[in-house]
N, C-alpha and C positions, 0 to 999 in steps of 0.2 A: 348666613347660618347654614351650614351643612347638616345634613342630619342620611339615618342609615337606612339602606331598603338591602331586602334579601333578595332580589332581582338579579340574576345574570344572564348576560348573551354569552353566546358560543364565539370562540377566538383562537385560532391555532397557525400555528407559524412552523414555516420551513426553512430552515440554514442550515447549508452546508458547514462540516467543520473540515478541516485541513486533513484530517488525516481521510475522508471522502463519506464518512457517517452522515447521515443527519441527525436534528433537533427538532422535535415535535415538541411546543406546547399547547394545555388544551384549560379549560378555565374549571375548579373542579365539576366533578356533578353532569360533565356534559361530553357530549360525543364529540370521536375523533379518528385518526384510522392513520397505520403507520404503513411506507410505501415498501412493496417488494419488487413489483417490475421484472417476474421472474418467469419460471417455465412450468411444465407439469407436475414436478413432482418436488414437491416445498413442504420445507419445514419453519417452523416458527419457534424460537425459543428466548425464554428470556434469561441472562445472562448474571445482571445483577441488580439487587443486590442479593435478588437470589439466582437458583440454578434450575428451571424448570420446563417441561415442553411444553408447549401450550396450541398446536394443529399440526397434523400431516396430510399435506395432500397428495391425492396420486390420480392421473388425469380426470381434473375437476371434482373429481370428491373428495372431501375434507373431513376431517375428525377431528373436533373439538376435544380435548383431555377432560374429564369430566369437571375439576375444579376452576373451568375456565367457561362450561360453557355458558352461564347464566347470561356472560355481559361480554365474549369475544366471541368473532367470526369473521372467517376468511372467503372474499366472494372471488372467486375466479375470473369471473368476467370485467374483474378490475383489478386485472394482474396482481392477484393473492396477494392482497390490502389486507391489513388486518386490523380489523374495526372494533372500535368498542362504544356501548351504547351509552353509557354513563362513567366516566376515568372516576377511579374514587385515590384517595391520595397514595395508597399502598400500591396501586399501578407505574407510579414511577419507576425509571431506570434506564436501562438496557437491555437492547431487543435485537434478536438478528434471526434474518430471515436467510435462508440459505438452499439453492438448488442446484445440481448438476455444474458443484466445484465454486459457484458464485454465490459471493456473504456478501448483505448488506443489512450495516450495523445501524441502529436509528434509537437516538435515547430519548424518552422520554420525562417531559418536564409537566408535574401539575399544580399550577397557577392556582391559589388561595387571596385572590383580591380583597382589600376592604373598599365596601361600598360609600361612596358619597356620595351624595346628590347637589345640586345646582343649580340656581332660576338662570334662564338665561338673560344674558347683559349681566349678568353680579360676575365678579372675580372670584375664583378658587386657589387657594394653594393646597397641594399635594406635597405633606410631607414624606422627606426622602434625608438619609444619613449616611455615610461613609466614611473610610479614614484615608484623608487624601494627604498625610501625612508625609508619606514618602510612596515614590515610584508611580501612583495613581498622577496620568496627566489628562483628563479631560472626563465628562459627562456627559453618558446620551440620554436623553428619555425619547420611547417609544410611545406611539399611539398605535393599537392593534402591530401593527406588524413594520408603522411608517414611521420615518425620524421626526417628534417634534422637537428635539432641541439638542443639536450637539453643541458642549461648552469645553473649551479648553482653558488651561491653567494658565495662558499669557490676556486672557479677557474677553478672547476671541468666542462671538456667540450667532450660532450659523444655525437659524433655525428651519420648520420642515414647511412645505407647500401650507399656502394658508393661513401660517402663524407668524408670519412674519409683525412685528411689533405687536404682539399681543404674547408671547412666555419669555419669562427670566427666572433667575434663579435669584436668591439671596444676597441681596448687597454683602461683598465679601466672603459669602458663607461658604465658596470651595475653601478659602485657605481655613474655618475651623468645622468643615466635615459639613454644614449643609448643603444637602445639594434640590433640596425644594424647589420645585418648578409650581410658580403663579401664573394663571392664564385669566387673563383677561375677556370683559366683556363676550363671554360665554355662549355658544351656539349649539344648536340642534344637533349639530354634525360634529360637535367634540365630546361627546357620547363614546363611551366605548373603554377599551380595557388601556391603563396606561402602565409602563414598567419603567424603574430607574435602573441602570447600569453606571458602573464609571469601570477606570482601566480597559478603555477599546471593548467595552460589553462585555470582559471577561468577569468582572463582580458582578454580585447584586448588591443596590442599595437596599436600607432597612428602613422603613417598610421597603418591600421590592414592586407591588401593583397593587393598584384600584381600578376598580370598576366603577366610573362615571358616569352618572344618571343625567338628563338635564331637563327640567321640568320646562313650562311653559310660564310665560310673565302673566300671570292672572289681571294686571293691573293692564296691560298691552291689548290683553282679548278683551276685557271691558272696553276700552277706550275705542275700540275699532269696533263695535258693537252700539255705540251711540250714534244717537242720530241727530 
């Protein structure tokens, strides 16, 4: 039986994209901070899907634009990072920091998990949906930021440290779109934020993350409690 808590941890990931940008996600509700690695005199602006400034600094002092400053701020002393205390889902986008001729573009992504919880040793499945229909050749699901399960479209299923014989996905279900990942006999340590992708991480699946709880076997701490 699964059932929901309003509980989140904090989860944020960095990937390089090709054109040399980053990918920040952050889980909503929760702090996170986008890299600049710049010099003294920075600007911070976000790009889209709006168009607005949001800090200028000039050797170490900073000024927040007033409708930023509640929840952003840029610390110098970690190379004009610009931090937010709480990501609310209207923070998403694109962000570019820029000083003395040098952009770096970093987007940001906020992560809306549904919560499930789990006894540990019971089995979970995490529904996930796609149309792998055409083009789409393989499935990853992530744990926090690590591979649990790359699946490709010839059967082949290459799972992540840890998990080996304990996640699969759907008998059959790439070829009609599910791509549900069941994990098995459940552990302390598989806690934590899970996301679906398929097409090389370039999709999300639908749902796209859960935030996994993983309770304690009450029936286990009794039994080790007897004498």
């Amino acid at each position: 039986m699964q059932t929901v808590h309003i509980t989140m941890k904090i989860f944020w990931i960095f990937a390089p994209f090709l054109t040399g940008a980053y990918s920040v996600s952050v889980v909503l509700n929760h702090p996170t901070s986008l890299p600049c690695d710049c010099g003294e005199q920075v600007e911070w602006k976000k790009t889209f899907p709006i168009e607005a400034t949001i800090a200028k600094c000039q050797k170490e002092k900073c000024i927040i634009e007033e409708h930023f400053q509640e929840r952003f701020a840029v610390t110098p002393e970690k190379n004009y990072s610009l931090f937010l205390t709480s990501a609310k889902y209207n923070d998403l986008g694109q962000y570019v920091c820029s000083c003395d001729g040098f952009v770096k573009s970093v987007k940001l992504e906020v992560v809306v998990p549904i919560n499930v919880t789990a006894v540990e040793l019971e089995n979970v499945t995490l529904p996930c949906y796609a149309d792998t229909q055409r083009d789409v050749r393989d499935v990853t699901w992530l744990h926090n930021e690590q591979n649990v399960l790359h699946y490709t479209e010839n059967g082949a299923t290459n799972p992540g440290d840890d998990y080996e014989g304990r996640v699969s996905l759907t008998d059959d279900g790439f070829r009609d779109g599910d791509v549900s990942l069941t994990i098995t006999g459940i552990q302390k340590r598989d806690a934590g934020l899970y996301r679906c992708f398929v097409h090389k991480e370039n999709t999300k699946g639908e749902p796209h993350a859960y935030m996994l709880h993983v309770k304690e076997d009450g029936s286990i701490t009794h039994r080790g409690n007897c004498r």
